[in-house]
C-alpha positions, 0 to 999 in steps of 0.5 A: 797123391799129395802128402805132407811127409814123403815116408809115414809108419803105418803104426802112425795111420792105425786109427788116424781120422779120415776127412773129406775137403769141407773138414767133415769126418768120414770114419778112421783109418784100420788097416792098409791094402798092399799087393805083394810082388814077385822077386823081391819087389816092395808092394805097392800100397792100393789103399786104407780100409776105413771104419766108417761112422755106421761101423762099416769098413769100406775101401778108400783107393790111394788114388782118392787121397789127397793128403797125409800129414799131421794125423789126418788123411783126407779124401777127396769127398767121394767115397764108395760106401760098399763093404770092404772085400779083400781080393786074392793078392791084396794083403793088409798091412797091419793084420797080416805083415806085422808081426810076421817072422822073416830072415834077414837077407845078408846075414840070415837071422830071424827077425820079427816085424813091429812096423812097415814104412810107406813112401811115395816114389818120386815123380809118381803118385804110387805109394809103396812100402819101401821099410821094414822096422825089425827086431832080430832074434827068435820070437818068443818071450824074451824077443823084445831083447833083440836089437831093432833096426830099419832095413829095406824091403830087398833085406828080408825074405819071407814076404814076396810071392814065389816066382814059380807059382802058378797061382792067379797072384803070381800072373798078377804080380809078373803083368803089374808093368803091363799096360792095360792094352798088353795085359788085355792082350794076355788075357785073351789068350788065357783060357776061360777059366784062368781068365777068371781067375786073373780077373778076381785077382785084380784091383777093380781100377786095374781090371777096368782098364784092361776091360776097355780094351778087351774084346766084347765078348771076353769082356761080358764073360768076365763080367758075367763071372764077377759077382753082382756087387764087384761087377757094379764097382768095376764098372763105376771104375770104368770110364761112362762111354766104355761101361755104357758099351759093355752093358749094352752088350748084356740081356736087359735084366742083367743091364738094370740089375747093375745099373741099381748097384751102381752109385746113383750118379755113375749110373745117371751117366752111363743111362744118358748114354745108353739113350743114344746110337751107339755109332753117333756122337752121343754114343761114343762120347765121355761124359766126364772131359774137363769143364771150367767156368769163364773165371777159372784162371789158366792155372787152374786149367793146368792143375785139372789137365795134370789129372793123372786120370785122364787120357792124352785126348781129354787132357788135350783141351778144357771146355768153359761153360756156365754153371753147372759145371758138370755135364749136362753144363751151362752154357758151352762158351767154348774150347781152350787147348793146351798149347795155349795154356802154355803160352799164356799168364797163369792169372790169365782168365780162360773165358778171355782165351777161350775158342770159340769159332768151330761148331761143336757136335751135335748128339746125333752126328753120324760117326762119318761125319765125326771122323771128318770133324776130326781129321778137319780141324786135327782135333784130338776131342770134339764137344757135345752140345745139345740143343739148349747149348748145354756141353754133354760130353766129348769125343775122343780120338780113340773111341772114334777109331775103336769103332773104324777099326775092324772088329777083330783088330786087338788079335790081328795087327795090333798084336803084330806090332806088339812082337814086332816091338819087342824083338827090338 
């Protein structure tokens, strides 16, 4: 997240209004979302809770901030509308860390906290809260006598989840580090029951990406566990292809019903592609890659490739059209990869560097064939062009060897090469 000053208090942010990139204001800021950490770790900030205009409180994920600085925060225009639900890890920061009673690690005194400061880790767009501003002494009447000091996190006890908890917060908390991949692994292994328990605990982002690389069955278990208005938010969260797969697993009254509570345009993207086979091209295609107009310069090609959102396969290439820009597109002109956004000027235009000699897909191409697409040209993602020329989405390396690979190979080979890594 960009932000105009690296560390801020949250006591700044209470209030604070919340506009979206035209200046337009979409509500004000109430309270921040921390998830706690076991062994003295600081939290890491997940979000604002913000007041919109109709008095609804709703959840803006730090990832759809684009700036803090100068009494403002600003979005990046989309924003889920849903009520604000507080998961089992989540703390909020002004209603529940301040003015708590904590001790202070090197001499042991009591102490109480008036503020926290968050601050963005260098070289991440993670935030976290790395400050505590206290007032030593007990609490009281007279407590507002004591001496005040800013220490780190690590220098008072009294936040962090224990260690020896067996509760779903404390799993959590020790697999934060996990890739989605590992973690999906974890899961797998747990019972039903603690599996839930596990699900319901984690962010919406987060549980998205391990469901994309769980098992069908534990993913339709543990949707089918969620309550109707979360399961709509997580598959929002995931990416269109893989949301369209796992709801093509579900009885079609249960697919409708979520497709209703999902926004209306994720779920336009995820009905196209439920309208194809699942093995083609159409089917196994994101309807979400980079797409640029002829006039967009080699800088902005950069800026859109170091999303951290994307995928190494998606950030490998951008695809030039007309208008419109989202998919289904104008007319696709072409691909430009990334190697040749590096070498060229960044005021360079990626319509005169664009390539335009291999023949996209069409929607209808057998997997075989996308495979052979694939493995012919060392492609890492492939356009989807329909009929008209209209780019629909592409395909990518990974979705292409999720669907070769056998069935069970997330419990087989995979989970092999992860012991054998581990023991290096």
């Amino acid at each position: 997240m960009a932000s105009g000053a690296s560390r801020v208090f949250v006591s700044h942010l209470a209030g604070v209004p919340v506009f979206d990139p035209n200046g337009d204001q979409v509500g004000r800021v109430r309270d921040l979302v921390a998830m706690l950490r076991v062994g003295g770790r600081p939290p890491r900030l997940l979000g604002m809770v913000v007041e919109v205009l109709s008095r609804r409180r709703i959840f803006l994920p730090m990832t759809r901030i684009t700036g803090v600085a100068s009494g403002q925060v600003i979005t990046t225009g989309v924003v889920n509308m849903r009520r604000f639900e507080q998961r089992p890890t989540e703390r909020l920061v002004l209603g529940e860390l301040l003015d708590r009673r904590v001790q202070l690690v090197e001499s042991g005194e009591e102490a109480t906290v008036l503020d926290v400061a968050v601050e963005q880790l260098p070289a991440r767009r993670e935030w976290e809260i790395g400050k505590v501003f206290v007032r030593r002494g007990k609490g009281g009447a007279l407590r507002r006598r004591g001496e005040t000091l800013t220490v780190d996190w690590s220098a008072v006890t009294g936040f962090t989840l224990e260690e020896d908890s067996q509760g779903a917060e404390s799993l959590v908390a020790t697999f934060e580090r996990l890739r989605p991949a590992d973690l999906a692994n974890v899961m797998h292994h747990l019972t039903p029951k603690r599996r839930a328990e596990v699900a319901a605990a984690l962010d919406d982002d987060r549980l998205a990406d391990v469901l994309e690389e769980l098992p069908d069955d534990d993913q339709v278990e543990i949707l089918g566990k969620l309550n109707d208005d979360r399961a709509a938010d997580v598959l929002e969260a995931m990416d269109p292809d893989d949301a369209a797969d796992l709801l093509s697993e579900l009885p079609e009254e249960d697919k409708e019903r979520l497709l209703a509570l999902m926004r209306p345009g994720d779920a336009a993207d995820v009905r196209r592609l439920l309208a194809y086979e699942e093995r083609t091209a159409g089917g196994l295609m994101t309807t979400e890659p980079i797409v640029l107009r002829p006039d967009a310069t080699v800088a902005d090609a950069l800026a859109r490739v170091r999303r951290r959102d994307l995928s190494p396969a998606l950030a490998a290439q951008v695809y030039v059209c007309r208008a419109p820009d989202e998919t289904p597109t104008g007319k696709y002109l072409g691909t430009v990869h990334f190697q040749r956004l590096l070498r060229d000027p960044p005021f360079t235009l990626v319509g005169s560097i664009v390539e335009s000699d291999l023949p996209p897909l069409a929607p209808d191409t057998p997997l075989p064939q996308i495979t052979g697409y694939l493995a012919a040209y060392n492609m890492v993602a492939a356009p989807v062009v329909d009929e008209s020329g209209s780019l629909l989405g592409a395909v990518t390396v990974d979705d292409v060897l999720d669907h070769l690979l056998p069935d069970d190979w997330r419990e087989t080979g995979f989970h092999g090469l992860q012991e054998a890594a581990s023991e290096r």
